[in-house]
C-alpha positions as CSV (number, residue, x, y, z in Angstrom):
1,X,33.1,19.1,-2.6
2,X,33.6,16.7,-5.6
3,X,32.8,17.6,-8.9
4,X,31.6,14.4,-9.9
5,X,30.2,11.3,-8.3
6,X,30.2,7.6,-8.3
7,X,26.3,6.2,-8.7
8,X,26.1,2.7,-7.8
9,X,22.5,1.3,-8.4
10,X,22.0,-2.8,-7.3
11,X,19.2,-4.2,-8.9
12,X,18.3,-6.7,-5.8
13,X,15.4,-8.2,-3.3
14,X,17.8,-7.0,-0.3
15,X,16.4,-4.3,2.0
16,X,18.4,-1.0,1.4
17,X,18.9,-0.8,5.4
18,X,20.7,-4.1,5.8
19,X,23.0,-2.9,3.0
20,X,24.3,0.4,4.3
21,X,24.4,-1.3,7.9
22,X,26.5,-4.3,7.4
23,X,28.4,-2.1,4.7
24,X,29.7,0.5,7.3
25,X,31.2,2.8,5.1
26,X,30.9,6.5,5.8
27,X,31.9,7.7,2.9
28,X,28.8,7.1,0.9
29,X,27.4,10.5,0.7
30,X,23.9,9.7,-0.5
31,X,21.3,7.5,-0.9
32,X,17.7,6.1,-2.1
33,X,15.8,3.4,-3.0
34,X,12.7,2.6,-5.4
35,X,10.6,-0.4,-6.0
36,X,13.6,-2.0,-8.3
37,X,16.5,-1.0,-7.0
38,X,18.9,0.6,-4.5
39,X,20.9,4.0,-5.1
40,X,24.4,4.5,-3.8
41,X,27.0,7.7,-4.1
42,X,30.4,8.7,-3.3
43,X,32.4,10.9,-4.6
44,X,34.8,9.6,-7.1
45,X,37.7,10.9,-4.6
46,X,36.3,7.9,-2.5
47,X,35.4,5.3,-4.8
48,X,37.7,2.5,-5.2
49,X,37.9,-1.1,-6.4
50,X,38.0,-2.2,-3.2
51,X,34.7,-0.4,-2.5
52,X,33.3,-2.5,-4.8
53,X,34.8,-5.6,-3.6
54,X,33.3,-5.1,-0.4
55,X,29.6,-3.9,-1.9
56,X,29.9,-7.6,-3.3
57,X,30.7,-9.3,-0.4
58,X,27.8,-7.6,1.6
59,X,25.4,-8.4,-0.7
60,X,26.9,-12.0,-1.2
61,X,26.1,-12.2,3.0
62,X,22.7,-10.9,2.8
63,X,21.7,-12.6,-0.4
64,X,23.1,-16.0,0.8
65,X,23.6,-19.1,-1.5
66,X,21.3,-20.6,-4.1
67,X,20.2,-16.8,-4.8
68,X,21.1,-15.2,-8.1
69,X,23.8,-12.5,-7.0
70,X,22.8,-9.1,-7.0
71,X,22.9,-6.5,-10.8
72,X,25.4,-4.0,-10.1
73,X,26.2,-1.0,-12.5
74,X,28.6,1.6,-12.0
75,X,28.9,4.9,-13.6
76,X,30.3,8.4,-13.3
77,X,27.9,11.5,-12.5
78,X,28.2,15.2,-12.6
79,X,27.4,17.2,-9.3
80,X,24.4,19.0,-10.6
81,X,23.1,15.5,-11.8
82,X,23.3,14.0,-8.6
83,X,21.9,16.8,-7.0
84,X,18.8,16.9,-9.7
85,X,18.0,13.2,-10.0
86,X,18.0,12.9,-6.2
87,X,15.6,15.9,-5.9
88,X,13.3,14.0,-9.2
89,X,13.4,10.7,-8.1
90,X,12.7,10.6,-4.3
91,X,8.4,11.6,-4.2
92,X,5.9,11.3,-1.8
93,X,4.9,7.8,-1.0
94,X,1.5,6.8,-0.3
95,X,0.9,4.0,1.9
96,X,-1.9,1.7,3.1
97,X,-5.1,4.1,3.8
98,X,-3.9,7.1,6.1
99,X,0.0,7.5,5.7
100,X,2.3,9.4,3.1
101,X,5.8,10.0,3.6
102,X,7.6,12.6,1.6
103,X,10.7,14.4,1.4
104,X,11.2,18.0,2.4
105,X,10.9,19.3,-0.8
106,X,7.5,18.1,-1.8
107,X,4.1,18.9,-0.2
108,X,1.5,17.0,-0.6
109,X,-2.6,17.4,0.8
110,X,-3.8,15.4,3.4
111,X,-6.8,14.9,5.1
112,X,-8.2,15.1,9.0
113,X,-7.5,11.2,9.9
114,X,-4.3,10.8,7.8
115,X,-0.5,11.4,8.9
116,X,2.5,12.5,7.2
117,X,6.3,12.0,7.6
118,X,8.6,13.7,6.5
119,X,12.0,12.4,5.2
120,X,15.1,13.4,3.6
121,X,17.2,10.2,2.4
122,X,20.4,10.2,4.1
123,X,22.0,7.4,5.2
124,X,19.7,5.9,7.5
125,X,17.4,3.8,5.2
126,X,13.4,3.4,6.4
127,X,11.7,5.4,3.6
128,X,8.9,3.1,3.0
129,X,9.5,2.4,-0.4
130,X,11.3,-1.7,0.3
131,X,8.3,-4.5,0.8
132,X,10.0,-4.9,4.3
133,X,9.4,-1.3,5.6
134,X,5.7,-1.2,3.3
135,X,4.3,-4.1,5.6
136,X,5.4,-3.4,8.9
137,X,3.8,0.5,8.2
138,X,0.5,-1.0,7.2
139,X,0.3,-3.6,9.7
140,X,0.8,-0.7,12.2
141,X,-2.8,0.5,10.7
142,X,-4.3,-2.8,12.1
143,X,-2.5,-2.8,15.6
144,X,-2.2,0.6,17.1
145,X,-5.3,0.6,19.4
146,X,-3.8,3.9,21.0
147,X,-1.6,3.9,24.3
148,X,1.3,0.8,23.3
149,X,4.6,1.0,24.2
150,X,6.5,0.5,21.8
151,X,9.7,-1.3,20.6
152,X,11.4,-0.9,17.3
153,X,14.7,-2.8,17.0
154,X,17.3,-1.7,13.9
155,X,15.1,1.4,14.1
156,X,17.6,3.2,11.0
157,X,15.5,6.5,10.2
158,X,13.0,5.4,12.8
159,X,10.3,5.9,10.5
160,X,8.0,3.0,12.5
161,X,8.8,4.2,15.9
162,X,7.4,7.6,14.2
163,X,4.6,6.1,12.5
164,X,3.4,4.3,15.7
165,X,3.5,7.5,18.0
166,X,1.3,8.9,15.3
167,X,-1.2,6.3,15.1
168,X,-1.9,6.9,18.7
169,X,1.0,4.3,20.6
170,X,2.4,6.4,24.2
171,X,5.7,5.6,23.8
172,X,8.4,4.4,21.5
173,X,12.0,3.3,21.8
174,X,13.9,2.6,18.5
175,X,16.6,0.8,19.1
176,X,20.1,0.6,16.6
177,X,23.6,-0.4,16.5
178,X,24.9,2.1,13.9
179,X,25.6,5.7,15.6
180,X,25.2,7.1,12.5
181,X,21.4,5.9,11.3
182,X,20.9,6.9,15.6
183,X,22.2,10.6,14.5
184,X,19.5,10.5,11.2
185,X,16.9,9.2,12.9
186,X,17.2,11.7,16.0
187,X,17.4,14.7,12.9
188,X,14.2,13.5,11.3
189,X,12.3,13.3,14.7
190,X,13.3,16.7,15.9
191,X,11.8,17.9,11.7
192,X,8.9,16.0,12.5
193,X,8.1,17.4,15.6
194,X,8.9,14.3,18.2
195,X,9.8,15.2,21.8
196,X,10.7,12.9,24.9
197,X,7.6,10.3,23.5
198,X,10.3,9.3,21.1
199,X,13.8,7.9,22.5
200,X,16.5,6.6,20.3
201,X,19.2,4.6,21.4
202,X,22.4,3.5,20.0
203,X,23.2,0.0,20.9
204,X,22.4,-3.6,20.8
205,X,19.0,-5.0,22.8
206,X,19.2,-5.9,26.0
207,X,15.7,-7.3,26.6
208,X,15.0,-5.8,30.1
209,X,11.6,-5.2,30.2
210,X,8.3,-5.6,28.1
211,X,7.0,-3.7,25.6
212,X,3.5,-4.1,24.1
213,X,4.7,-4.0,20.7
214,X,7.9,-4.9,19.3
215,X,8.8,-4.5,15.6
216,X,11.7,-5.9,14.0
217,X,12.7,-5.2,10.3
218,X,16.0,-7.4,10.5
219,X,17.9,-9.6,8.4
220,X,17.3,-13.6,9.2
221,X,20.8,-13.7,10.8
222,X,19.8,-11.0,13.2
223,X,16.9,-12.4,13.7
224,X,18.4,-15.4,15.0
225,X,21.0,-14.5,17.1
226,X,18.3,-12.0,18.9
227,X,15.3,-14.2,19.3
228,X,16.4,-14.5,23.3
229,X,16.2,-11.1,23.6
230,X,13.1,-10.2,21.1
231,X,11.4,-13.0,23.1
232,X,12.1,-10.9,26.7
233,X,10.9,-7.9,25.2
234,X,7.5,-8.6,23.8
235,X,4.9,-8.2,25.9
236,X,1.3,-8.4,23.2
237,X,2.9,-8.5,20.5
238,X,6.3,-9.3,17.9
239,X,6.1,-8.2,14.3
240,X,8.7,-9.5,12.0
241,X,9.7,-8.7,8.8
242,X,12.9,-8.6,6.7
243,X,12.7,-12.6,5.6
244,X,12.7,-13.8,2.0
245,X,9.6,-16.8,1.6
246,X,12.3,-19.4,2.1
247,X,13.9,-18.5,5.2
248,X,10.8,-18.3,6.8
249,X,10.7,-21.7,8.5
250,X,14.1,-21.7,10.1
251,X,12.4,-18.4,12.0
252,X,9.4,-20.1,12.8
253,X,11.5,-22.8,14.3
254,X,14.2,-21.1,16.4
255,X,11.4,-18.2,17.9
256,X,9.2,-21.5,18.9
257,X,12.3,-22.6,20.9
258,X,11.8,-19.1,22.8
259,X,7.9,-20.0,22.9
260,X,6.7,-17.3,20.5
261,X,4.5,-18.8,17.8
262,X,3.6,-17.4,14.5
263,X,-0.4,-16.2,14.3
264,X,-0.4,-14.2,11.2
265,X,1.9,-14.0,8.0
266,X,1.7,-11.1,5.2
267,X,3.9,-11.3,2.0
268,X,5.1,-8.8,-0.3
269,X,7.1,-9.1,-3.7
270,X,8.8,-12.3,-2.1
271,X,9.1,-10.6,1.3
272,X,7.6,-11.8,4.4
273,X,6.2,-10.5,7.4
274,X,5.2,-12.9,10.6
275,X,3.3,-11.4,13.7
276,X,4.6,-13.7,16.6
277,X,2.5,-14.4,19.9
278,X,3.1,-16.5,22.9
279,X,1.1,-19.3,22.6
280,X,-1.7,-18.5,25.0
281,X,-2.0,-15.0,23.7
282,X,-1.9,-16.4,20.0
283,X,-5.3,-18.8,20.4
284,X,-6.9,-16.1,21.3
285,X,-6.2,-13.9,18.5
């Protein structure tokens, strides 16, 4: 193993998940994020200039123009650095009224009605921690009746598939392109004591059949090029998040073209959630 590695932390309003996915790069052999900023490592055998080159252009794609680019800093860490500010930094996270998720190495109290995860950052982003993933978990609160199916596209860790099936929903399917989040997410299900309730699936969606609630923490690209498809799939129910407050519109606009309508918007540090209906379905909410 390396004796030293390569922290990169952005300073950024991008999600931590849309980072590492449209980055693609193996090599990166840890990571976290906090409320300011994203956490990247590889080992200085691995880091390059042109590792950096393309960390700039990713976030120069999710950022998009008229944004102020993202602060990157670069700098050189012993092993048993690493190893101790990843152990320091990554704590349990509390989050709306019943839900913490925490790492392995921390244990935390809970009560009767509230629910833990637990979760070792790897690779697969989801930790809670990112306004994106914050809403979605406490909307989930609010919309888990007990008995849904499911539907959790760019599932990374799978931490909402999880946190549904724990709230009381039947069945969950999380759904993700990158084999690699897929093999996290399965680890962190099998720790957390999931069986054949949970099923995750690397791939893209198909949107074969309904599901009574689908959640989709994507980036507004994704979002667009999938509203066919997100539009099949939701039965009750679409929540969306993953959209800065300006990007918000062009959503609104290309999901009414598939007939779902927007019923209920919840924004976070400049993040936006939208729960989408059909329009029947939506007066009556």
């Amino acid at each position: 193993m390396a004796s030293d590695y390569i922290e990169v932390q952005i300073s950024s309003r991008v999600d931590a998940g849309e980072v590492m996915s449209l980055l693609g790069d193996s090599s990166v052999q840890g990571a976290w994020e906090d409320e300011r900023s994203i956490h990247l490592y590889w080992p200085t055998t691995e880091w390059s200039l042109d590792r950096l080159a393309q960390l700039r252009r990713t976030l120069r794609h999710l950022i998009g123009p008229g944004l102020p680019e993202a602060d990157i800093v670069v700098r050189t860490m012993q092993n048993q650095d690493w190893n101790r500010q990843w152990a320091e930094s990554v704590k349990p996270l509390w989050i709306g009224r019943r839900l913490v998720v925490r790492p392995s190495w921390e244990s935390v109290a809970i009560g009767s009605d509230q629910i833990e995860i637990i979760l070792d950052p790897k690779q697969a982003f989801g930790t809670g921690h990112h306004a994106t993933t914050r809403m979605l978990l406490e909307w989930l609160e609010h919309v888990i009746q007990g008995g849904e199916t499911v539907l959790d596209v760019g599932t990374g860790s799978g931490l909402l598939a999880m946190v549904a099936l724990r709230l009381g929903a039947d069945t969950a399917v999380g759904i993700d392109h990158d084999a690699d989040a897929i093999d996290c997410a399965r680890e962190y299900a099998s720790v957390n004591g999931f069986g054949p309730e949970l099923s995750l699936q690397c791939g893209i969606l198909a949107g074969d059949r309904p599901y009574d609630l689908v959640l989709a923490n994507l980036d507004r690209q994704t979002l667009l090029q999938l509203a066919a498809p997100l539009e099949a799939s939701t039965g009750r129910m679409l929540l969306v998040s993953g959209l800065l407050r300006d990007q918000c519109a062009e959503i609104v606009e290309a999901f009414a073209r598939v007939d779902l309508f927007p019923c209920s918007i919840r924004e976070q540090d400049g993040w936006v959630a939208i729960e989408f209906r059909r329009a029947q379905s939506c007066e009556g909410a």
